[in-house]
N, C-alpha and C positions, 0 to 999 in steps of 0.2 A: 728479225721476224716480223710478217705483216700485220698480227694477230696481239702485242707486248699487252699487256693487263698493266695498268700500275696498280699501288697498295691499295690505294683510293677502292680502286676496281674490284680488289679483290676481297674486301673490306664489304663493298657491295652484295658481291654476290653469297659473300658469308649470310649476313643478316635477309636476305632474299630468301635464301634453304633456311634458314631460322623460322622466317615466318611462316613459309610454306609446311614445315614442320610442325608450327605449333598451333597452326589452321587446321593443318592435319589431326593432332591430337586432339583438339578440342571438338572435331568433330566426333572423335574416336571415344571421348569420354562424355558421351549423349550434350551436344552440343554445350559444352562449358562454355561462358560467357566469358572470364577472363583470360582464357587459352587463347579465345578467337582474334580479342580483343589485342592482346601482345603480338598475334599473328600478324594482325593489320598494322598494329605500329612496324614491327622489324621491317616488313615487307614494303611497306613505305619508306620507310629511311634506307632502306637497300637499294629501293629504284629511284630514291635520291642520289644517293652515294655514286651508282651506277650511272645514271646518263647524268649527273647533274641538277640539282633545284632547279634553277633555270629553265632547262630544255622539261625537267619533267613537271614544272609547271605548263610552261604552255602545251606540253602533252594533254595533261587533265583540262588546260582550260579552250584549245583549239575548237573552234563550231563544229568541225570538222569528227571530232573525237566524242563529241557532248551525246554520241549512241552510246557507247560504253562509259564516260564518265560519273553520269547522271546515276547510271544504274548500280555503278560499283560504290559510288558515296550514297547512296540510299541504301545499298547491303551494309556500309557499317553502322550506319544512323542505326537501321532495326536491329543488328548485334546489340547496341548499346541500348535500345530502348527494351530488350526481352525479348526480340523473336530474331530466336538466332536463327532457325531454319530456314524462314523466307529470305534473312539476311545473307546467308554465306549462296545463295540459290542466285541471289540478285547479285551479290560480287563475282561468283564464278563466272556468270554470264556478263558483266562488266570485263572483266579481265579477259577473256575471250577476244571479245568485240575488240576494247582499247590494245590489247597486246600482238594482235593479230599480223600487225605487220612489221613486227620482229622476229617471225618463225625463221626467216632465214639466217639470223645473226645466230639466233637459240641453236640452229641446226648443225652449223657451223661449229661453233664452240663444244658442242654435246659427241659433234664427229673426231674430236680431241680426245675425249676420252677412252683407253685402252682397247677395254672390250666394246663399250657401248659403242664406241666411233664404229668400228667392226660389224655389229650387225645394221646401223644405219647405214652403211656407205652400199651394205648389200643384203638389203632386207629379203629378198627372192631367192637368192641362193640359200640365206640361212635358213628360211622355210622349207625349201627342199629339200637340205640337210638334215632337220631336223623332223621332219614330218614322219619319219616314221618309227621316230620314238613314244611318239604321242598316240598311236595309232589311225 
């Protein structure tokens, strides 16, 4: 296959949905401090695990990258110093920026999936399929 995951890999992307998970929840439970906090750890050691220490150091540390890096280690600083609102505002927009030019790998891997692949590969059809259930 041209696509094989190793454990490593998939190891990765576990603790990746972890984090994004428990970012999720701690926003969902009026921004908890230690939700967000585990969020940023998992999620870090995910997209370590995932590209590599290495490559995902010189991610964060590229000149090139320092539009989103700046801003997503500034979102966790204010998680941890109490202002988690501004904090998860500044990482979203960090991760945007820096993760930006992985949507094709992202889209690719997501088009794998059962159903999901399904209405990605033909987002216009499903809408017009489905449109007139919605009214």
């Amino acid at each position: 296959m041209a696509y094989e995951i190793s454990e490593i890999k998939k190891v990765g992307i576990g603790l990746i949905g972890f984090g994004i998970f428990f970012s999720f929840l701690g926003v969902i439970l009026f921004f908890d401090r230690g939700l967000l906090a585990l969020g940023n750890l998992f999620f870090l050691s995910g997209v370590g695990l995932l590209l590599g220490f290495q490559y995902m150091l010189q991610l964060f540390t590229s000149t090139r990258n320092l539009k989103g890096s700046i801003p997503f280690f500034l979102g966790i600083f204010l998680i941890l110093v109490r202002w988690p609102i501004l904090g998860i505002i500044m990482e979203i927009y960090g991760s945007f920026v820096l993760f930006s030019g992985f949507a094709p790998s992202i889209k690719v891997f997501l088009c794998q999936i059962p159903v999901l692949g399904w209405i990605l590969q033909y987002p216009f059809q499903f809408y017009d399929k489905t449109r007139h259930l919605f009214g």
